[in-house]
Biotite code that builds the C-alpha atoms (Angstrom):
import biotite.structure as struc

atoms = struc.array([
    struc.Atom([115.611, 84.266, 117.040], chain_id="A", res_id=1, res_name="UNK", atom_name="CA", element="C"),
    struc.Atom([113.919, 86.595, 114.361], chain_id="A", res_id=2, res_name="UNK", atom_name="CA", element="C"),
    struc.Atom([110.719, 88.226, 115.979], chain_id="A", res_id=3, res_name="UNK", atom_name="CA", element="C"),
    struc.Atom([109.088, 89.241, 112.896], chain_id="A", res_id=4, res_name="UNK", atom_name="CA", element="C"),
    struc.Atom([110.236, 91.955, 109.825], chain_id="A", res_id=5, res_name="UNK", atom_name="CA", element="C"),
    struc.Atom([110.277, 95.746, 111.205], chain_id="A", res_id=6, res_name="UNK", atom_name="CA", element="C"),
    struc.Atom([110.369, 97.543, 107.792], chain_id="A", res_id=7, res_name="UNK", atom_name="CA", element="C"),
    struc.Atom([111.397, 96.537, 104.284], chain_id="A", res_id=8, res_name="UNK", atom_name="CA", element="C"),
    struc.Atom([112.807, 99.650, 102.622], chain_id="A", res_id=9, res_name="UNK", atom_name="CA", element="C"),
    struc.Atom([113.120, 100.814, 98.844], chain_id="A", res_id=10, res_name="UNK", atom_name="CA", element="C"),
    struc.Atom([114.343, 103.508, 96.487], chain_id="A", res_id=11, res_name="UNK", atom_name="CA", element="C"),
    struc.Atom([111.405, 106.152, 95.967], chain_id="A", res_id=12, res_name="UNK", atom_name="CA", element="C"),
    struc.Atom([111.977, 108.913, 93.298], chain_id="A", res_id=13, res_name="UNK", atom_name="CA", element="C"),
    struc.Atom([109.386, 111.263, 94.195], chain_id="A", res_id=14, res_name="UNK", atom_name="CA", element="C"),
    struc.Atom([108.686, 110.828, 98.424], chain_id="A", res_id=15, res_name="UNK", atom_name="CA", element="C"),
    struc.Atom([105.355, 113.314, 98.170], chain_id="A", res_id=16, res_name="UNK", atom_name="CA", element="C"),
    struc.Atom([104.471, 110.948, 94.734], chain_id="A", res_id=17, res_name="UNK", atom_name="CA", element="C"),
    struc.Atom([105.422, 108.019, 97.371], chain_id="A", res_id=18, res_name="UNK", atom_name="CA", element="C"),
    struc.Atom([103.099, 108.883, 99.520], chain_id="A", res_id=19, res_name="UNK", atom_name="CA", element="C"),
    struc.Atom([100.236, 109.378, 98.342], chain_id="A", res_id=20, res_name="UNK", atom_name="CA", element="C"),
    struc.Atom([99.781, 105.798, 96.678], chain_id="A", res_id=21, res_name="UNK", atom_name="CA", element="C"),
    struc.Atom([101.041, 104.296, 100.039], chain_id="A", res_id=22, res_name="UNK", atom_name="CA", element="C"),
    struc.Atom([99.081, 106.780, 102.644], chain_id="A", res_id=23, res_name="UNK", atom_name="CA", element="C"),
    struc.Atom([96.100, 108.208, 100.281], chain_id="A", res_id=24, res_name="UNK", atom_name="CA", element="C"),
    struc.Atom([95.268, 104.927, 98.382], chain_id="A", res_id=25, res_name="UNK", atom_name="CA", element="C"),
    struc.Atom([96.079, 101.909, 99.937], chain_id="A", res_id=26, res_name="UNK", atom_name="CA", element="C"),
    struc.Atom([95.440, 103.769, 103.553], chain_id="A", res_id=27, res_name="UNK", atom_name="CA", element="C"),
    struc.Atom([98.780, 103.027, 105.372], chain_id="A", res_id=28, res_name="UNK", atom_name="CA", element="C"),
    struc.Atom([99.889, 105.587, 107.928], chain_id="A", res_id=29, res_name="UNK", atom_name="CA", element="C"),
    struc.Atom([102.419, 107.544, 107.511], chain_id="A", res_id=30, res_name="UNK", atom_name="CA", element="C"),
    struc.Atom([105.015, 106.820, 110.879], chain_id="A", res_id=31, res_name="UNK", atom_name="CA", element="C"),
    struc.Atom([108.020, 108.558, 110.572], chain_id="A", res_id=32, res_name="UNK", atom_name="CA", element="C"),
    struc.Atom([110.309, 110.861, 108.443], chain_id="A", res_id=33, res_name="UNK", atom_name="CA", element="C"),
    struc.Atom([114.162, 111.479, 108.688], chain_id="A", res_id=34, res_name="UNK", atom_name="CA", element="C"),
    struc.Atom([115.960, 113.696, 107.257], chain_id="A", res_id=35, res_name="UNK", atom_name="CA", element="C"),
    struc.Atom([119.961, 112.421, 107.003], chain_id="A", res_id=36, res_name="UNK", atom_name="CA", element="C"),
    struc.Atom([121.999, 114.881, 106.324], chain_id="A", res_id=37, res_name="UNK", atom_name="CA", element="C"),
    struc.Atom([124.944, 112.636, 107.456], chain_id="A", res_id=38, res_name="UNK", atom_name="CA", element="C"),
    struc.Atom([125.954, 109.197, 107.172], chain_id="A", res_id=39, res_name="UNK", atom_name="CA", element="C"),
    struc.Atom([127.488, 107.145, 110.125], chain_id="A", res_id=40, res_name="UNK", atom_name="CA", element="C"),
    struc.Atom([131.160, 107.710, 108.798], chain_id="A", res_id=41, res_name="UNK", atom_name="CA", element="C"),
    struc.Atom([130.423, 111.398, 108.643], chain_id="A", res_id=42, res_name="UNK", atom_name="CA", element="C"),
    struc.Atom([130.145, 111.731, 104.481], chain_id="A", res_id=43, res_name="UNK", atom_name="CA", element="C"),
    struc.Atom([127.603, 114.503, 103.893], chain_id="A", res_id=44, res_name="UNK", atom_name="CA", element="C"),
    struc.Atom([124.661, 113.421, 102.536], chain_id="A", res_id=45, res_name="UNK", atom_name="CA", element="C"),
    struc.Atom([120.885, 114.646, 101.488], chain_id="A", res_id=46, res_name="UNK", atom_name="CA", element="C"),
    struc.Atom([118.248, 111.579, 102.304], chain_id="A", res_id=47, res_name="UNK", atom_name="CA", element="C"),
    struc.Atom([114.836, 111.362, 102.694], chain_id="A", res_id=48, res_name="UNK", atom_name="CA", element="C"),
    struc.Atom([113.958, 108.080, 104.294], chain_id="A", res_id=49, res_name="UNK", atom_name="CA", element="C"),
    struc.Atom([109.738, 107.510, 105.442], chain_id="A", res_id=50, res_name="UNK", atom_name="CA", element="C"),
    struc.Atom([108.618, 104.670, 107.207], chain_id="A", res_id=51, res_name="UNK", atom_name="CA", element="C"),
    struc.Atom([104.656, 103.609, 106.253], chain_id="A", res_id=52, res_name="UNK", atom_name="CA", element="C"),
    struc.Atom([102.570, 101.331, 109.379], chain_id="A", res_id=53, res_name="UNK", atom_name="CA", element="C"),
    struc.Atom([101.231, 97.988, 108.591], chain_id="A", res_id=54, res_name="UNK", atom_name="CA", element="C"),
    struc.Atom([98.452, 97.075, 110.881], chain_id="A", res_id=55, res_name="UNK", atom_name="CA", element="C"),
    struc.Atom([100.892, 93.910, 112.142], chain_id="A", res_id=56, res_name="UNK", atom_name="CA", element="C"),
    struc.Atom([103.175, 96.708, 113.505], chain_id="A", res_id=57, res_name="UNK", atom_name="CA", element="C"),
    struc.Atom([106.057, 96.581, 110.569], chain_id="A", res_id=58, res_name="UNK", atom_name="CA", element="C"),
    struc.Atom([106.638, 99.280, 108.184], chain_id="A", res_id=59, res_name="UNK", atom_name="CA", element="C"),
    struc.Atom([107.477, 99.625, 104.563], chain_id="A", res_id=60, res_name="UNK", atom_name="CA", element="C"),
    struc.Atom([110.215, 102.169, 103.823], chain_id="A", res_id=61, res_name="UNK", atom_name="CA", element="C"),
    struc.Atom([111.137, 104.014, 100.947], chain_id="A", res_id=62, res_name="UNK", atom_name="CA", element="C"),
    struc.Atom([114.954, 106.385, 100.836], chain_id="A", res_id=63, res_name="UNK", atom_name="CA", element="C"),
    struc.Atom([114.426, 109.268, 98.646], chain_id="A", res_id=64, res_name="UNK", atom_name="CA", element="C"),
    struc.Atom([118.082, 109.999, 97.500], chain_id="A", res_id=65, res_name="UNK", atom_name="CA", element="C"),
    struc.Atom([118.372, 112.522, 94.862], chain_id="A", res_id=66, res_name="UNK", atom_name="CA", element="C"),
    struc.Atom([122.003, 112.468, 94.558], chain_id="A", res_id=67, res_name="UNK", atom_name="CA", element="C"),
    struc.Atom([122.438, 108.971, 94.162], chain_id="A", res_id=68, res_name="UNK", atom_name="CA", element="C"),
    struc.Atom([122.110, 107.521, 90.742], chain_id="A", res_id=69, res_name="UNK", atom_name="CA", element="C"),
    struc.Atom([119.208, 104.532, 90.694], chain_id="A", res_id=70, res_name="UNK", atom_name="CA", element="C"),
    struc.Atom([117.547, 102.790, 87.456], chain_id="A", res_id=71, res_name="UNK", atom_name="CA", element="C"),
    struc.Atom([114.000, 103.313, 88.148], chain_id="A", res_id=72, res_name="UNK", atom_name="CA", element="C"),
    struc.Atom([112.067, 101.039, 85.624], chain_id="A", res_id=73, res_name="UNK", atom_name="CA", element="C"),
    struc.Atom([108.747, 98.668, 85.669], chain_id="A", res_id=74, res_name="UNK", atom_name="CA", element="C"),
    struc.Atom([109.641, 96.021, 87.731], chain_id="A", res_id=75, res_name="UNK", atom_name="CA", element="C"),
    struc.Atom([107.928, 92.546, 86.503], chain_id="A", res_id=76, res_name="UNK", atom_name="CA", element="C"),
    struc.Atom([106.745, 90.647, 89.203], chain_id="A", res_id=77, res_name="UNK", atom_name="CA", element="C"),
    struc.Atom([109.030, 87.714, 89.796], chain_id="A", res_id=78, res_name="UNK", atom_name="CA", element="C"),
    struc.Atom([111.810, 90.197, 90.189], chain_id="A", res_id=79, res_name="UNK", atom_name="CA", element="C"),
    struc.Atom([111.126, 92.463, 92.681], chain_id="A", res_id=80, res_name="UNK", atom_name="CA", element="C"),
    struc.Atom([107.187, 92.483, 94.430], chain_id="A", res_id=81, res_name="UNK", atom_name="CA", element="C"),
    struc.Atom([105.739, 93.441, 97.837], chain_id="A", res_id=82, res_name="UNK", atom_name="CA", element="C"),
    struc.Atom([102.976, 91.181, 98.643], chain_id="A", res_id=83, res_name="UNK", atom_name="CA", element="C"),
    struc.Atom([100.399, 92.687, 101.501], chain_id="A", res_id=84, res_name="UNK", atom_name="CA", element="C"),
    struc.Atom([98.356, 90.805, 103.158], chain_id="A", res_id=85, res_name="UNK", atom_name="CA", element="C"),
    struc.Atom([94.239, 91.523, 103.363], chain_id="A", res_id=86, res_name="UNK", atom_name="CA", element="C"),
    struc.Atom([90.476, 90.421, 103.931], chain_id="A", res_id=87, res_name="UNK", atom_name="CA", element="C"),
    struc.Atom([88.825, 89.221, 100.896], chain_id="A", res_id=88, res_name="UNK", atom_name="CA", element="C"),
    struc.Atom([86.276, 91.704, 100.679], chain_id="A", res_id=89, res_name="UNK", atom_name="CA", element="C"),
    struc.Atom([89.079, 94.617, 101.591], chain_id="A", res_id=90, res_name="UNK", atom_name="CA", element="C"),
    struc.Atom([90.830, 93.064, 97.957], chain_id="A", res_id=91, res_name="UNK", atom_name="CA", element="C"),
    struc.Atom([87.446, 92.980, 96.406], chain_id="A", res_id=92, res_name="UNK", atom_name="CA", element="C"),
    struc.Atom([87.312, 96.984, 97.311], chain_id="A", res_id=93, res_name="UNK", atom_name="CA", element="C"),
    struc.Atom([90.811, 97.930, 96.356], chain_id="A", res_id=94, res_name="UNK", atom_name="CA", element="C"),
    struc.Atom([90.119, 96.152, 92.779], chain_id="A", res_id=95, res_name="UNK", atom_name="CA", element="C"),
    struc.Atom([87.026, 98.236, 92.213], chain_id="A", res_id=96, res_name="UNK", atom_name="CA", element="C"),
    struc.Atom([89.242, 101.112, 94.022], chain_id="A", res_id=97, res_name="UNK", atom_name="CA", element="C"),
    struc.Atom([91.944, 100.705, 91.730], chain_id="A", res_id=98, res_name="UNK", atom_name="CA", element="C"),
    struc.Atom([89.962, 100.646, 88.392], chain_id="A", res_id=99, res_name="UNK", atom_name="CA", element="C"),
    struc.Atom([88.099, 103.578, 89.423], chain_id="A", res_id=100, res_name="UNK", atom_name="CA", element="C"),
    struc.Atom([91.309, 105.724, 90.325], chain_id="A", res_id=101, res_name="UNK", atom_name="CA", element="C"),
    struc.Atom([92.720, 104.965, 87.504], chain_id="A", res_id=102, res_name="UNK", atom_name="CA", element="C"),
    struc.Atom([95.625, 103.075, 88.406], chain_id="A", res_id=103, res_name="UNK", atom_name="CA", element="C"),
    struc.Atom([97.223, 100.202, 86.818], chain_id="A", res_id=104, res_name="UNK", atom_name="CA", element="C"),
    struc.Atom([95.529, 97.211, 88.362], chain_id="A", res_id=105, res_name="UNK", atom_name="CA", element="C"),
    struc.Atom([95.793, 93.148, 87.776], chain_id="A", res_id=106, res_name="UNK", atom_name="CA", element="C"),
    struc.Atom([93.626, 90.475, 89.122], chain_id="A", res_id=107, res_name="UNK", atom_name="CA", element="C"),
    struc.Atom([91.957, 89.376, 90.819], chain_id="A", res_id=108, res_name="UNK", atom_name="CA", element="C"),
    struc.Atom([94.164, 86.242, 90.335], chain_id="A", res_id=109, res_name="UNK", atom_name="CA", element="C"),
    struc.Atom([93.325, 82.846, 91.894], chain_id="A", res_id=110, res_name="UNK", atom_name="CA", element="C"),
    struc.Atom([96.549, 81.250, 93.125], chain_id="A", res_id=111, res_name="UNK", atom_name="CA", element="C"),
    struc.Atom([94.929, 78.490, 94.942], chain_id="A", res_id=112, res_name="UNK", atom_name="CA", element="C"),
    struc.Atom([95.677, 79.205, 98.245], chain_id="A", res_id=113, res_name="UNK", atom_name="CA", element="C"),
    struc.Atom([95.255, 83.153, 98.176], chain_id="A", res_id=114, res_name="UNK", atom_name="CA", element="C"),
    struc.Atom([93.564, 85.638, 95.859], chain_id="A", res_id=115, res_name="UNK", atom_name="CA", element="C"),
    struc.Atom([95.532, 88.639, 94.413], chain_id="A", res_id=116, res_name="UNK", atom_name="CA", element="C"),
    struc.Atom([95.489, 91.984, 92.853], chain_id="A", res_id=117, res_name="UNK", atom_name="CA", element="C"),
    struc.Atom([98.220, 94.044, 91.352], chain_id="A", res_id=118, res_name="UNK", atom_name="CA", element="C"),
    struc.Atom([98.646, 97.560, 91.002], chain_id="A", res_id=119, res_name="UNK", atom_name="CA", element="C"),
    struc.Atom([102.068, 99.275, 89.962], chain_id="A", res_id=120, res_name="UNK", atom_name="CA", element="C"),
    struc.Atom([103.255, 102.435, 92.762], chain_id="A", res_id=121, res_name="UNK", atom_name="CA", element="C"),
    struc.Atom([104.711, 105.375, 91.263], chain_id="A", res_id=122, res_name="UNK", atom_name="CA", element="C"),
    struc.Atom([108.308, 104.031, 91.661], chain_id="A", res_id=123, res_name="UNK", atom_name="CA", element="C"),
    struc.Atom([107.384, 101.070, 89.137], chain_id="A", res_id=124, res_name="UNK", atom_name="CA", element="C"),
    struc.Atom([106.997, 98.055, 91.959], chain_id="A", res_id=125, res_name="UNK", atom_name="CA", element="C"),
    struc.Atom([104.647, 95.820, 91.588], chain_id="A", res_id=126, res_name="UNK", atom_name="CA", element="C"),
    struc.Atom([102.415, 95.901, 94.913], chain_id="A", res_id=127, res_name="UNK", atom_name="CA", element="C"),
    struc.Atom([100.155, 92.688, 95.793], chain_id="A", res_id=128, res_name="UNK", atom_name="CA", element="C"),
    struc.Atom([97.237, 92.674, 97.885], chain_id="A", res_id=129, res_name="UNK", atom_name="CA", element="C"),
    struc.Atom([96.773, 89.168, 98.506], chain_id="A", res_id=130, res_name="UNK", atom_name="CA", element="C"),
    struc.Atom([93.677, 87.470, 100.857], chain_id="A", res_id=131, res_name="UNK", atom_name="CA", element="C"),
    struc.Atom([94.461, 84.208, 102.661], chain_id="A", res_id=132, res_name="UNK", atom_name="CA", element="C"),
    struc.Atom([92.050, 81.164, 101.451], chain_id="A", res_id=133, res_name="UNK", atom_name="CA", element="C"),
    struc.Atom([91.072, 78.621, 104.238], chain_id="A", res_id=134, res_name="UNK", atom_name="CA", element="C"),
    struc.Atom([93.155, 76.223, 103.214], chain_id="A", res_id=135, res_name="UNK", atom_name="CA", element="C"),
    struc.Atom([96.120, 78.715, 102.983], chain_id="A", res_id=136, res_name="UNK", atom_name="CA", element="C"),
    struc.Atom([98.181, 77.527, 105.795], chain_id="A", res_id=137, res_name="UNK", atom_name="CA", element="C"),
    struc.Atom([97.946, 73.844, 104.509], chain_id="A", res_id=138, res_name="UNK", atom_name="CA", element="C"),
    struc.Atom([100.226, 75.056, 101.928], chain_id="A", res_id=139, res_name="UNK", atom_name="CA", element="C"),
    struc.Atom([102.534, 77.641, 103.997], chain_id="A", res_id=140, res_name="UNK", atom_name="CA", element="C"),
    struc.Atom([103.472, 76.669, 107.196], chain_id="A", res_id=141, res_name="UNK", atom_name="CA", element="C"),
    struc.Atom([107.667, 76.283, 108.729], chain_id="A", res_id=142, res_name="UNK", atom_name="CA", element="C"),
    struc.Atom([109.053, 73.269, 108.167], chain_id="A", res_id=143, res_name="UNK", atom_name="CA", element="C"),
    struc.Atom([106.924, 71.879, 105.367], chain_id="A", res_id=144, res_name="UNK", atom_name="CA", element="C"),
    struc.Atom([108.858, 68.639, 103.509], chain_id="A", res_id=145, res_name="UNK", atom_name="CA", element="C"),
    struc.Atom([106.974, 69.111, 100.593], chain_id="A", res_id=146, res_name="UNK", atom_name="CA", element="C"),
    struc.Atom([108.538, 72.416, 100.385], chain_id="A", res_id=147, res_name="UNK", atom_name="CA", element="C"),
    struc.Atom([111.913, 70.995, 100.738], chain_id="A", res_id=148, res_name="UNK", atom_name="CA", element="C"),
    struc.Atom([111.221, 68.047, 98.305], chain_id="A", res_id=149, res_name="UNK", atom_name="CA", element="C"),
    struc.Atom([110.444, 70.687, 95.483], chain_id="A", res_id=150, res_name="UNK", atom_name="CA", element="C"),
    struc.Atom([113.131, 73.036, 96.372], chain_id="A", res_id=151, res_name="UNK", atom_name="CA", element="C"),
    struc.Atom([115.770, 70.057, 96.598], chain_id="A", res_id=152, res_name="UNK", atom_name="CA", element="C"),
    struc.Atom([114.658, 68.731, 93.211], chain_id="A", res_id=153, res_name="UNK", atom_name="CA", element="C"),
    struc.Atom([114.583, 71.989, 91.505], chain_id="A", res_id=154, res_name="UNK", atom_name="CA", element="C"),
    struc.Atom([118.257, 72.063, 92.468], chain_id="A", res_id=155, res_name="UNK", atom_name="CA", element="C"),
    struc.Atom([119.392, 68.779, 91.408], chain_id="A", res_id=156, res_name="UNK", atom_name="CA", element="C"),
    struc.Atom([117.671, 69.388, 88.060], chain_id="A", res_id=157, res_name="UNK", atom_name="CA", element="C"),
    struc.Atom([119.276, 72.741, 87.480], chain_id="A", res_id=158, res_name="UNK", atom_name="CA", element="C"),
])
């Protein structure tokens, strides 16, 4: 059975750059750093990979890998997003935070059954902050046949 997610991990062009947005602004902790010099099969290599804490105990992970050849580019948001999850007055904060910093920042969007901001990290994700509303988990929860229903019928019409 899956327990939970330990890390989700991405490309990072700039691990100090990296940092600082994930550490310095939104205020995760830096956990853990390694340095691969050497992959499993034994091909050199030069890798930074850094692991970030999320107060649920997973981690969000970026590989700095100078070598290797990646398209960084402004990601829109239905193709690649990391979606965080926070108190409604924390979002309030990191809107006002965000404006003030400077940094490129949405919202706050209504979606019904959360509130979200949007800011952009230095690697060109989109990052979500996103507060639960009370009625959130009448909407998400395992199993749900409404769910299903819209999925199925999105298939059959496709």
């Amino acid at each position: 059975m899956i327990k939970g997610l330990h890390h989700k991990a991405y490309r990072c062009k700039n691990s100090h750059e990296t940092r600082a947005f994930y550490e310095d602004f939104l205020g995760l902790k830096l956990a853990g750093a390694l340095e691969i010099n050497e992959t499993k099969t034994g091909r050199e290599t030069k890798v930074l990979h850094s692991f970030y804490e999320m107060d649920d105990g997973s981690y969000i992970a970026f590989f700095e890998a100078p070598a290797n050849e990646f398209d960084f580019k402004k990601q829109h948001d239905y193709d690649l997003h990391l979606a965080l999850e926070v108190t409604p007055a924390h979002l309030q904060e990191m809107f006002e935070k965000g404006k003030a910093e400077g940094i490129e920042t949405r919202g706050i969007s209504d979606h019904g059954f959360i509130d979200s901001i949007y800011f952009r990290d230095p690697n060109g994700y989109v990052v979500e902050l996103t507060a639960k509303k009370p009625h959130h988990d009448d909407i998400l929860f395992g199993g749900n046949p409404k769910a299903r229903a819209i999925l199925d019928n999105w298939v059959s019409e496709g």
